[in-house]
BAKOL-443928 format. One line per field, with one value per residue (C-alpha): x, y, z; residue number from 1; residue in one letter. Coordinates in steps of 0.1 Angstrom, whole numbers, plus 5000, padded with zeros to 4 digits. Layout:
<sites>
c1 <- c(X | ...)
c2 <- c(Y | ...)
c3 <- c(Z | ...)
pos <- c(NUM | ...)
code <- c(a | ...)
</sites>
This chain:
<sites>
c1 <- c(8083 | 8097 | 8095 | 8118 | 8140 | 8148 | 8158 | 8179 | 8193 | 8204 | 8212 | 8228 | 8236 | 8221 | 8239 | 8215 | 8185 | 8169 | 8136 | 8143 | 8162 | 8132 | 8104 | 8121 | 8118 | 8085 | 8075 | 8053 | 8061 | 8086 | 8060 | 8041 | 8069 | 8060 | 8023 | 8045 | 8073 | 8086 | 8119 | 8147 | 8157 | 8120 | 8122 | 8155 | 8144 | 8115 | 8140 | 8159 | 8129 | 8113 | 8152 | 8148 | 8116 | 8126 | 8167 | 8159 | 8122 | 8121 | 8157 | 8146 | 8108 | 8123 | 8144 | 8122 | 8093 | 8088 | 8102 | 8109 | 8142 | 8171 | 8177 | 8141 | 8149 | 8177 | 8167 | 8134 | 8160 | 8176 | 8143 | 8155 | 8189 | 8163 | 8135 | 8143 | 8110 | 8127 | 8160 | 8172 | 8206 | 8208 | 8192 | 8211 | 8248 | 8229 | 8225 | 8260 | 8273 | 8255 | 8266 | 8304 | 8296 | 8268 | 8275 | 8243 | 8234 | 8262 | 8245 | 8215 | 8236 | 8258 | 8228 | 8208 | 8237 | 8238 | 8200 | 8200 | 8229 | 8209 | 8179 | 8203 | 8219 | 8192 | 8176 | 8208 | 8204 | 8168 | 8179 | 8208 | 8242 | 8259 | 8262 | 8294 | 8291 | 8256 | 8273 | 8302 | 8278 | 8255 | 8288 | 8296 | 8264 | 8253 | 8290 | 8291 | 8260 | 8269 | 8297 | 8292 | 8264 | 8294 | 8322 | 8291 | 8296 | 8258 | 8261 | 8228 | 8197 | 8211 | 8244 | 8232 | 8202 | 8230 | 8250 | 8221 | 8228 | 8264 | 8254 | 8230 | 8252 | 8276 | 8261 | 8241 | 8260 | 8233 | 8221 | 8184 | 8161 | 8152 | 8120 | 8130 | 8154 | 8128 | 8104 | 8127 | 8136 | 8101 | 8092 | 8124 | 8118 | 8088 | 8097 | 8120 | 8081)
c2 <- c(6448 | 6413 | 6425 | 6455 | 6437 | 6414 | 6437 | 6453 | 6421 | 6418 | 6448 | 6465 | 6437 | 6422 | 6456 | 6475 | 6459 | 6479 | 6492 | 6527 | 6524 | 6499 | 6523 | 6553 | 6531 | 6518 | 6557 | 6547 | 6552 | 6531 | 6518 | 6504 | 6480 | 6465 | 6456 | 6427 | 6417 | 6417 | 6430 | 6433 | 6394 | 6381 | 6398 | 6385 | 6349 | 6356 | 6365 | 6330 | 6308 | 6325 | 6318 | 6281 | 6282 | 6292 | 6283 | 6248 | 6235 | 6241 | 6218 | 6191 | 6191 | 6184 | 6160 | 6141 | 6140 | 6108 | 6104 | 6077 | 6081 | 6095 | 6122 | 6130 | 6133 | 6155 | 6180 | 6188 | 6197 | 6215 | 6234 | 6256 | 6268 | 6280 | 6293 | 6324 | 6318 | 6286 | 6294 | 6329 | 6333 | 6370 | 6362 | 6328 | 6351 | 6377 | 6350 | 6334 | 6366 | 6373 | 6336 | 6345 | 6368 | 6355 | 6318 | 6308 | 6315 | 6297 | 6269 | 6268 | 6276 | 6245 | 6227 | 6237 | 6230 | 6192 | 6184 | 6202 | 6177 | 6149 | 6151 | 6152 | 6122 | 6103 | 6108 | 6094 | 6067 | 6059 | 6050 | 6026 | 6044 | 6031 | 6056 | 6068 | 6074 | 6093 | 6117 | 6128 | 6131 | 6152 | 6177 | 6176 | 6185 | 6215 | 6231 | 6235 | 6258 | 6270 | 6280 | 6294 | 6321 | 6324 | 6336 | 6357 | 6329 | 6343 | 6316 | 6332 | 6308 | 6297 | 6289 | 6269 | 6249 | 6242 | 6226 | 6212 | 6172 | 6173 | 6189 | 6158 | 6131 | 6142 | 6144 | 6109 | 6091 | 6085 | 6110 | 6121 | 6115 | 6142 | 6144 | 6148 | 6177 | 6193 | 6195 | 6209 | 6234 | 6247 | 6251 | 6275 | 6288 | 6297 | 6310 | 6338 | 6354)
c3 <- c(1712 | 1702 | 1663 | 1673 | 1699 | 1671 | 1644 | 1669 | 1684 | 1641 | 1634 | 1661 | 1687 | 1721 | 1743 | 1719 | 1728 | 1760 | 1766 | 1764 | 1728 | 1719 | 1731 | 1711 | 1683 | 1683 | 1694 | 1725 | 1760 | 1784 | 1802 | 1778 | 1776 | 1812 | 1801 | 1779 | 1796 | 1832 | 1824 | 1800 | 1810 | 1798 | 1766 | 1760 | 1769 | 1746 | 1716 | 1722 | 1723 | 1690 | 1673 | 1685 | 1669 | 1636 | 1636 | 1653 | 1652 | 1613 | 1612 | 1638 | 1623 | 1581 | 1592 | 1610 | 1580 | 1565 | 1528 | 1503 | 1495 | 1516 | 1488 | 1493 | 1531 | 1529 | 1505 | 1532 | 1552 | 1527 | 1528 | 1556 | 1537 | 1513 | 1531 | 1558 | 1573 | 1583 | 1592 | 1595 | 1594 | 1600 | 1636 | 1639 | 1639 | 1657 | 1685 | 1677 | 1682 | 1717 | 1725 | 1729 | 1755 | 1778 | 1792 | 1792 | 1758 | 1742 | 1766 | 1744 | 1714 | 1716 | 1729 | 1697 | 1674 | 1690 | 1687 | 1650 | 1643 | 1661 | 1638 | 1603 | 1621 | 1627 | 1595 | 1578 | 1601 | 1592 | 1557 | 1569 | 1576 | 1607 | 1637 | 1629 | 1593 | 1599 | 1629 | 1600 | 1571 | 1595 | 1610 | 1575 | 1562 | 1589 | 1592 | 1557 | 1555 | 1590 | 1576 | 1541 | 1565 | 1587 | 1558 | 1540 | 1510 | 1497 | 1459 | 1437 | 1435 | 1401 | 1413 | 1440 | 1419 | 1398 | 1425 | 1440 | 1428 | 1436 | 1470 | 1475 | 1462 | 1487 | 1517 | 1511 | 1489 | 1461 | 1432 | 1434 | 1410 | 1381 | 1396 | 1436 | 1420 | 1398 | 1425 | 1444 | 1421 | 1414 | 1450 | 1459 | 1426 | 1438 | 1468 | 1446 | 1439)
pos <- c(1 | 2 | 3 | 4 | 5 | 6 | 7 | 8 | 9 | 10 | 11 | 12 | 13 | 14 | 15 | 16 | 17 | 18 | 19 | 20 | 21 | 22 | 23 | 24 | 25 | 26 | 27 | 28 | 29 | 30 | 31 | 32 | 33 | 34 | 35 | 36 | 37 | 38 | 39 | 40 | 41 | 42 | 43 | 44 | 45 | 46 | 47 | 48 | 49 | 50 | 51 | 52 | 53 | 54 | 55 | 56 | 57 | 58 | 59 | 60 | 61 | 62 | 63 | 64 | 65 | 66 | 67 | 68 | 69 | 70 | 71 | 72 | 73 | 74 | 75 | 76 | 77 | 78 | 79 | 80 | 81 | 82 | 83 | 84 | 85 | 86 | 87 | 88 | 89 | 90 | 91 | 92 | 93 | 94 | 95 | 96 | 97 | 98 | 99 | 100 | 101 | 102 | 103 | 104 | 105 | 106 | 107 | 108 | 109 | 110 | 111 | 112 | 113 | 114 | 115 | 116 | 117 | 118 | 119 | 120 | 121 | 122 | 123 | 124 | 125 | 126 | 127 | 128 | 129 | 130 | 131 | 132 | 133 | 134 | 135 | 136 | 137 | 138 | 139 | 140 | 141 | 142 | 143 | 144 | 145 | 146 | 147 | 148 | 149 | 150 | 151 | 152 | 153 | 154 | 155 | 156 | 157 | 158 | 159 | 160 | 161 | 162 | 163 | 164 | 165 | 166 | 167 | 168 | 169 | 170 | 171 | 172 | 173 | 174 | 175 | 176 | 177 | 178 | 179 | 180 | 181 | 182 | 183 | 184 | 185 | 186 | 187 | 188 | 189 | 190 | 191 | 192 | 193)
code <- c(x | x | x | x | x | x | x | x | x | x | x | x | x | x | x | x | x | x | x | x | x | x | x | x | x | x | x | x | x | x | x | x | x | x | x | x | x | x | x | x | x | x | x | x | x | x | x | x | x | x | x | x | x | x | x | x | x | x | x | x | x | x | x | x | x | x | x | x | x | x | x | x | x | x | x | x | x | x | x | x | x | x | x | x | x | x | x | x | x | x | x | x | x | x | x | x | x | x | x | x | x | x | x | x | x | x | x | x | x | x | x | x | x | x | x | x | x | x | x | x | x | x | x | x | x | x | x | x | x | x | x | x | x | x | x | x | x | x | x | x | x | x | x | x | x | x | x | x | x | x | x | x | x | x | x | x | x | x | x | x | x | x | x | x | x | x | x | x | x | x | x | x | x | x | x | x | x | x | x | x | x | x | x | x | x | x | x | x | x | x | x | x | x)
</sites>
């Protein structure tokens, strides 16, 4: 039931996602529904917790992992741009989108937005930059891949490798090392199959 109220929730919107279009889905009766969730409202809760889980938790959990070198830091968190099964932005607009209509969503929204920014921030902090600089390089940091998801900029794996040291020099101020980048480049290449 949560597998198919999430692809509908990304596919067709929240106003799509009711037990009886659900249960016509998944081919089973209506009632079956009930032996999982209380009501419509539970279900719904359930979808925004397993989005924090993914969209937030994998954000707040990178940034937080101990690493040598700031460069090293960031690109971990650069780990979730990379990786839908940590960060799916399909379901993150799905929710954004949900969010401009329900009040409390856009609650959690903006208040996952804020700790996502947090962690970034405080992992620039950890390697020395003063509060203010860290809370820029951090908005800087997550709007910019917030908002190449939001405008459907979708750069190839390629194009993106390629930009990869500029990317990091920018958003901490030092170049990584050849071997931080090549690691990095093996493991998404990897991820590509």
């Amino acid at each position: 039931w949560l597998a198919a109220a999430r692809r509908t929730l990304i596919g067709e919107g929240i106003d799509r996602v009711k037990v009886a279009v659900l249960a016509e889905q998944l081919d089973v009766a209506r009632s079956s529904f009930y032996w999982y969730f209380r009501d419509r409202q539970e279900l719904a809760d359930a979808l925004l917790d397993e989005w924090a889980q993914l969209n937030t938790d994998s954000i707040i959990e990178r940034a937080a992992r101990p690493a040598a070198t700031i460069t090293a830091a960031v690109l971990g968190v650069f780990e979730c741009c990379a990786d839908p099964e940590l960060f799916d932005p399909r379901l993150e607009f799905a929710v954004r989108e949900w969010a401009r209509r329900d009040p409390s969503v856009m609650a959690r929204l903006v208040a996952a937005d804020d700790a996502r920014i947090d962690a970034i921030t405080r992992l620039l902090r950890r390697f020395g930059f003063g509060a203010t600089e860290a809370l820029v390089r951090a908005r800087v940091q997550y709007h910019s891949q917030i908002g190449m998801y939001a405008v459907g900029v979708e750069p190839t794996t390629d194009e993106r490798l390629k930009l990869l040291p500029t990317y990091v020099r920018v958003f901490t101020g030092v170049d990584a090392s050849p071997a931080e980048l090549t690691a990095f480049r093996r493991w998404v290449r990897a991820l590509a199959g």
